[in-house]
C-alpha positions in Angstrom: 6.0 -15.4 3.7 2.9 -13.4 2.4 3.1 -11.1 -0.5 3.0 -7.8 2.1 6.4 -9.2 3.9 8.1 -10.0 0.8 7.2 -6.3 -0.5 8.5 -5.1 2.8 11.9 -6.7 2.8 12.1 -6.0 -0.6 11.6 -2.2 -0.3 14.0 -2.3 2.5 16.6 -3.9 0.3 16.1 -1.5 -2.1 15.8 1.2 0.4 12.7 2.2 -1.6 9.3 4.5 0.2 5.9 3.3 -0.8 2.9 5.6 -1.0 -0.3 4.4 -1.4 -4.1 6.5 -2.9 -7.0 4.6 -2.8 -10.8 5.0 -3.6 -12.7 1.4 -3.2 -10.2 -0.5 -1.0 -10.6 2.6 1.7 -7.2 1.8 3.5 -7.0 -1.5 3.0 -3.9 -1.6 0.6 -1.5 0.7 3.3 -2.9 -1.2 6.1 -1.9 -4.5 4.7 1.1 -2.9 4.4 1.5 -1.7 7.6 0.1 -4.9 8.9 4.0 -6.0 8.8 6.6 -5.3 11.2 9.0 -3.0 9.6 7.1 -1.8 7.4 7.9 2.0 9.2 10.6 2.0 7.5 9.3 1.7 4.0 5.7 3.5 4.5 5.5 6.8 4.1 1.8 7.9 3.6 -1.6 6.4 2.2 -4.3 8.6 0.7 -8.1 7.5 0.9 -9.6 9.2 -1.9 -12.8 8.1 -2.3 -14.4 11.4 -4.3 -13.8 12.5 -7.8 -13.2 16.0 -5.8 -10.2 15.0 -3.3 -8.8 12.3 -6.3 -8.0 16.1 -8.2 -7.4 18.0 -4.9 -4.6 15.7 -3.6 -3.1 13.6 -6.2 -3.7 16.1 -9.3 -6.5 14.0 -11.5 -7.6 16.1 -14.2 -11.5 16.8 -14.1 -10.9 16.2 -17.9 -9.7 12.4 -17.8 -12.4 11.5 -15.3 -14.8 13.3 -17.8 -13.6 11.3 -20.6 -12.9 7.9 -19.5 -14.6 7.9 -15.9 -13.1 7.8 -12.8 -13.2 4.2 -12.8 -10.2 3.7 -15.8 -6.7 3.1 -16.5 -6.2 6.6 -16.8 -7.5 7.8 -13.2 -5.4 5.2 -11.8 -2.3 5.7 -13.3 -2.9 9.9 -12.5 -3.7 9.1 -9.4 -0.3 6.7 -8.8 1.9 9.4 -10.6 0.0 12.1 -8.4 0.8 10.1 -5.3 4.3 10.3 -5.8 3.9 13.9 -6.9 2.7 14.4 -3.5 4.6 12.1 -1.4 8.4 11.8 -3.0 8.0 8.0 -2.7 9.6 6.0 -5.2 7.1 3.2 -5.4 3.2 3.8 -5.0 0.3 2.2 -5.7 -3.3 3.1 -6.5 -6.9 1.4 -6.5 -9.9 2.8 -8.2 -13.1 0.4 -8.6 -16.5 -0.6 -8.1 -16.7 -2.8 -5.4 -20.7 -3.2 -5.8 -23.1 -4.8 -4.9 -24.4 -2.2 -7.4 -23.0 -1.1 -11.0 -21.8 1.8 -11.6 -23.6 4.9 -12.7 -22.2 4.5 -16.2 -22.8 0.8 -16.2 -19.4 -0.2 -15.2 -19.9 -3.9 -13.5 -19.4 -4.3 -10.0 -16.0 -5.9 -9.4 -14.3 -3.9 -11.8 -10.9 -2.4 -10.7 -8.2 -0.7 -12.1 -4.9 -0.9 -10.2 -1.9 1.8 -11.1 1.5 1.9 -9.9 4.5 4.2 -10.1 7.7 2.7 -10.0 11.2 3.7 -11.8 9.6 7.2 -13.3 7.2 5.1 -15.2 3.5 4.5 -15.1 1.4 1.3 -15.2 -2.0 -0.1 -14.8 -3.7 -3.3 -14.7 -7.5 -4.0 -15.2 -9.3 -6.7 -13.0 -12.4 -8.1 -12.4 -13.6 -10.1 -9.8 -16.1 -11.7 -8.4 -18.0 -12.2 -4.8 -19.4 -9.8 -2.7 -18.1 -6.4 -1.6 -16.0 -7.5 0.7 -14.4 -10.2 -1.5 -14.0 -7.8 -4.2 -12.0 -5.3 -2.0 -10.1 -8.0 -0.6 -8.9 -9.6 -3.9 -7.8 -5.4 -5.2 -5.9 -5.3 -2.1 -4.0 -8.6 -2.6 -3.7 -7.8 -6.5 -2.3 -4.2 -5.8 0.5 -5.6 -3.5 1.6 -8.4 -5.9 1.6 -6.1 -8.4 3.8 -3.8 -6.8 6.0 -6.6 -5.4 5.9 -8.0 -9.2 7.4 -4.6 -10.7 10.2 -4.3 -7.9 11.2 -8.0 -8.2 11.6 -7.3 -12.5 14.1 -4.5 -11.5 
């Protein structure tokens, strides 16, 4: 069973909604999700928010954290994963902010790095990655981290 199905089943033996915002996967995340059968019972929505502009529009990120700590951090993704279910009313979500390269970012940031939030149980987390391999790869590997992560905080519950 892949990590998506057991995060299914699990949210529908929890009878938990997921929500998902993300920036450098673009879609990837919900549609991994959504990749499952069943999973319209647990998905509720999935945000691409790929500007600094809709990130603050839709999920509430404050100009002021992206301003101090860039838009690629711990604290843009856990905004934007409280923001998401802000927005949505899902219990569980899950967001992805990164660079996925081939280029560094503006800041100097390396490609590759990622910051993953998630908001589960009215509380906050976020993990910081880095990986390697081409664009691709890198959104690929944020995709299948953000899912076990999510499937990791349910299954400590």
């Amino acid at each position: 069973m892949t990590t998506a199905q057991r995060l299914v089943q699990l949210l529908k033996e929890k009878k938990l909604h997921i929500s998902t915002a993300e920036s450098c996967t673009g879609g990837m995340i919900a549609a991994g999700i959504v990749d499952v059968s069943g999973a319209s019972d647990v998905f509720e929505e999935g945000y691409v928010t790929y500007s600094n502009r809709v990130k603050m529009k839709l999920l509430g990120v404050q100009k002021e954290t992206i301003d101090k700590y860039t838009v690629v951090s711990a604290q843009v993704a856990e905004e934007m994963a409280k923001g998401t279910a802000d927005a949505t009313g899902s219990e569980v979500t899950v967001s992805v902010t990164g660079y996925a390269g081939p280029y560094d970012g503006d800041d100097g940031t390396p490609a590759g790095t990622v910051y993953i939030g998630s908001y589960y149980n009215g509380k906050t987390v976020s993990r910081h990655y880095h990986f390697e391999g081409d664009r691709q790869q890198v959104r690929i590997q944020a995709r299948d981290s953000a899912l076990e992560l999510v499937l990791e905080r349910l299954e400590e519950d």
